[in-house]
N, C-alpha and C positions, 0 to 999 in steps of 0.2 A: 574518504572512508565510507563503506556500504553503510546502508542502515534499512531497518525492518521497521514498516509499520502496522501496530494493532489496531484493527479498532473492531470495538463490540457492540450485538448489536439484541436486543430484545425483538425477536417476532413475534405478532400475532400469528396463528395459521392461516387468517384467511388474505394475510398480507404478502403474504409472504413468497409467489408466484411473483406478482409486482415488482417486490424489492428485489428478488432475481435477477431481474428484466435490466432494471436501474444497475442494478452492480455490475452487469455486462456492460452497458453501455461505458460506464465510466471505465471500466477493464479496456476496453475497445480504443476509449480516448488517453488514457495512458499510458498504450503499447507504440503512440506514437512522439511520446513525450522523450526529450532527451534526460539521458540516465534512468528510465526505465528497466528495471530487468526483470520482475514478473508478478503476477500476484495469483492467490490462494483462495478461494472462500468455503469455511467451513462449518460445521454444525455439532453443536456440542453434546460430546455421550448420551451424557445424564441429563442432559437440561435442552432440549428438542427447539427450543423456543430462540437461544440463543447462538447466534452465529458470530465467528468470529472472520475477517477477512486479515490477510497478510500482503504487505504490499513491501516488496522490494527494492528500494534505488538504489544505484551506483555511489551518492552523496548524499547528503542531507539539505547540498545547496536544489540538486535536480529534483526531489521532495516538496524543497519549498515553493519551486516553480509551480509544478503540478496544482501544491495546495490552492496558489494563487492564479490561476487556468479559469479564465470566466465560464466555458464552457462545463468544466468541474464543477465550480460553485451551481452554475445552474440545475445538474442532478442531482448536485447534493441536498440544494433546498428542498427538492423532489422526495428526496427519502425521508430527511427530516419532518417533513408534512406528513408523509407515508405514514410513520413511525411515532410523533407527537411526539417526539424526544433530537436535542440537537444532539450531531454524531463529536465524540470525541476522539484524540488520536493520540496514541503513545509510541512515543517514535525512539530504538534502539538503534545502538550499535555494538560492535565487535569490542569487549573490554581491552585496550592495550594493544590495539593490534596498529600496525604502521606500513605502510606501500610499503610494497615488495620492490627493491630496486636489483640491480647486476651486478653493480659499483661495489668492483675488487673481488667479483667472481673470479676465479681462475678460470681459463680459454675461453672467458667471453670478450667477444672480441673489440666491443666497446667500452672495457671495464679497466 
């Protein structure tokens, strides 16, 4: 089952070119991650300071790889020091939702 993760983040401005840098790098090393399918980083309306990134997997098992990716942890400790704040994650999924299978489609031809 897919699942979406949040995670938020308070900038300083003058950090914030920095933590750019870093969120790419870790973007860069998760695009080669199995069950990767994409991520997002964005900046809030009303609140300039704060950004949010979205990170996409296929499961929550290919998620927890990632989470545990020494390479990861090594940028993230990076941000974290950046930021004076440890990053947290709030990880979603699809309410109720179940594989899609064929099984007793009519004219498929394996069903």
């Amino acid at each position: 089952m897919a699942v979406k993760v949040l995670i938020k983040r308070k900038v300083p401005r003058e950090k914030e070119k920095e933590l750019l840098g870093l969120i790419t790098q870790l973007r860069v090393l998760a695009s080669k991650e199995s069950g990767y399918i994409s991520g997002e980083t964005m900046r809030n309306a009303k609140n300039p300071l704060e950004y949010l990134v979205i990170s996409s997997w296929q499961d929550l098992k290919g998620w927890k790889a990632w989470l545990a990716n020494k390479e990861r942890k090594k940028i993230q400790k990076e941000i974290d020091s950046l930021l004076g704040a440890k990053t947290t994650y709030d990880v979603y999924h699809y309410p109720g939702k179940r594989p899609v299978t064929l099984t007793g489609y009519r004219r498929w031809e394996g069903g």
